[in-house]
N, C-alpha and C positions, 0 to 999 in steps of 0.2 A: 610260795605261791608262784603260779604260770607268771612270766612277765605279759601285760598287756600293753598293748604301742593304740594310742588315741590320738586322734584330733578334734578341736574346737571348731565351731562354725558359731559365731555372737558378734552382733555388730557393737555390743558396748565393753567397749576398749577397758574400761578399769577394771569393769567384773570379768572379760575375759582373761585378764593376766594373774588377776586372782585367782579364779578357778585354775589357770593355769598353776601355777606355782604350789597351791591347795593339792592337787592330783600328782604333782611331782614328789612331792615329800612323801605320799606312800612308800616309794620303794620300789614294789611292782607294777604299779602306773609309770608308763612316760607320755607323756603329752607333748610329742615331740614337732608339732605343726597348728599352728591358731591363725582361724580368718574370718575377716569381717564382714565374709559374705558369702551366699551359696554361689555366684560365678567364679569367685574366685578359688574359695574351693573346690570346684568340678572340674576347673583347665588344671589344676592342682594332680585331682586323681587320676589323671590320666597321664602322668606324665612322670609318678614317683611310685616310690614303694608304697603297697594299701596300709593302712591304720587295721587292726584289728578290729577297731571301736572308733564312731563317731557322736559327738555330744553337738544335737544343733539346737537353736533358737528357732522358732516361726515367725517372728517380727522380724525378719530381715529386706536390707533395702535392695529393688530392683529385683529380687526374684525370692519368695517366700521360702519358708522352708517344706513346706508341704509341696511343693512342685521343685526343690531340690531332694526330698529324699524318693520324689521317683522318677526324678532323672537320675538318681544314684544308682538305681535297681537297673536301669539300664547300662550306666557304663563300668558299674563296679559291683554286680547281684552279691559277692561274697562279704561286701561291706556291711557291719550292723549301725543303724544306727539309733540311739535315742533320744529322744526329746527332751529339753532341757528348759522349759519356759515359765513367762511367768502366769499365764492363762491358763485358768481349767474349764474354759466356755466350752460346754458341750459339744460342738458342730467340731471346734477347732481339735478336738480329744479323738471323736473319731473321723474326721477326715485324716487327723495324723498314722493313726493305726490301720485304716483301710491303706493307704499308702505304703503299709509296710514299715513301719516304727516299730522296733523292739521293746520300746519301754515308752512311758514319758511323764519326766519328773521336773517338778515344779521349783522354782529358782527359794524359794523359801524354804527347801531341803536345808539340812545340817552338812556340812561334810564328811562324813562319816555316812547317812543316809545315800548319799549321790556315791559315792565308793562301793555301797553294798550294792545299789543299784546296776555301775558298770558290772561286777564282780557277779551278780546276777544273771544277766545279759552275755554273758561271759562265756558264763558254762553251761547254757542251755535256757536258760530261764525266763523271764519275762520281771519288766520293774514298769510298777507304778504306784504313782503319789499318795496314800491312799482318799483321798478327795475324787482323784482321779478313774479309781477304781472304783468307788461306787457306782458314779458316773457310767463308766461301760455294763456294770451289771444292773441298772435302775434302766439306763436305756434300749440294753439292748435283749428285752423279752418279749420282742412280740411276734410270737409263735408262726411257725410255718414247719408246712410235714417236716417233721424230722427224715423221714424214708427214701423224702426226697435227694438227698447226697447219698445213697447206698451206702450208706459206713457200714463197718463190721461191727461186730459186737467186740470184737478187740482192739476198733480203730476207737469208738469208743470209750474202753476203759482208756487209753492212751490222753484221749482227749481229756478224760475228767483227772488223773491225776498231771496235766498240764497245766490244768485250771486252776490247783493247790499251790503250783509254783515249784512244781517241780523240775530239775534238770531232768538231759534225756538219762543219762548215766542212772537216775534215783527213779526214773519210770523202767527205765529196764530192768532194775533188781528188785524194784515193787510186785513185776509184773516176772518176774524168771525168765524173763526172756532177755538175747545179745542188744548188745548196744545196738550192733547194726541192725538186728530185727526192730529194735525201736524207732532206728531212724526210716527204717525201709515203712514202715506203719504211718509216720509222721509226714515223710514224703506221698505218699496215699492220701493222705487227711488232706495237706494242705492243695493235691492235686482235684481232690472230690467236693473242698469245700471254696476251690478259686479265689485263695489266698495266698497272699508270698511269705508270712509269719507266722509266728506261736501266738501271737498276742492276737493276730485275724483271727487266729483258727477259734482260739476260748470266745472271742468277740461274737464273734457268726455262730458258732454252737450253740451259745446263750440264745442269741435271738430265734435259731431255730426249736429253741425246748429241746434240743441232744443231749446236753447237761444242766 
């Protein structure tokens, strides 16, 4: 497997060193930086090599995580990160994903569940809790022109096998089309639907009846 370099953002110190050490024994995980807070983490990324991958909390003290992952988008847009908490309160689900959250999984995951989830996230994909998922497709139907974003009929198809969980890599060989034709599609979508993720874009599609 790719190796993947992650960092923690959890202000509770036991279950941060667990999860730390839980992700280390993968193999292909290193979880080589854990902090107990979004400021400390953000003077962090500016100032080191980026993580591939970031695992935050929303309960954090002095500056939430949902106003750390879009200050992130600002000073580090190629960072992903996902949600890692123990809340699946509606508001909190998608204010985290309109923000730009690749995923977000809930701390009663298995270990092995939050692995698949990075490892998801990874290589194109989209993780959520499935509580969590319901949640985004229960909430977010209520209809507006779909015409209204001019998608194509192949941003589209794009969009709905996004929605399945698919990587780009498994939509472009769905789809016979290059990888980079997929990404060029994908960057289209997320430009026409004024989103900065995969997980916005299925998010907003649902709402608008696209898929």
């Amino acid at each position: 497997m790719i190796p993947i370099t992650l960092w923690i953002v959890e202000d509770d110190t036991t279950y941060r060193r667990t999860l730390q050490r839980l992700l280390n024994r993968t193999g292909h995980i290193t979880c080589s930086r854990i902090f107990p807070s979004c400021i400390e983490f953000l003077d962090a990324i500016q100032t080191n090599p980026q993580p591939d991958l970031v695992l935050m909390d929303l309960g954090l003290p002095g500056m939430g995580g949902v106003e750390g992952i879009q200050q992130l988008k600002v000073l580090a847009p190629d960072v992903t990160v996902i949600v890692l908490t123990v809340s699946a309160e509606k508001k909190k689900v998608l204010q985290a994903l309109d923000a730009g959250a690749a995923g977000y999984l809930l701390k009663e995951s298995s270990g092995p569940e939050i692995v698949n989830g990075l490892q998801q996230v990874f290589y194109g994909g989209a993780a959520l809790s499935p509580s969590v998922a319901k949640i985004v497709v229960e909430e977010l139907r209520n209809p507006a022109p779909a015409d209204m974003f001019d998608l194509s009929v192949r941003e589209i198809e794009v969009l709905e096998k996004l929605a399945a969980g698919l990587a780009v890599k498994e939509i472009a060989s769905a789809l016979n089309i290059s990888v980079a034709t997929a990404r060029f599609h994908l960057t289209n979508i997320y430009r026409k639907l004024q989103v900065p993720s995969q997980t916005g874009a299925v998010a907003k599609a649902l709402r608008a009846g696209i898929i």
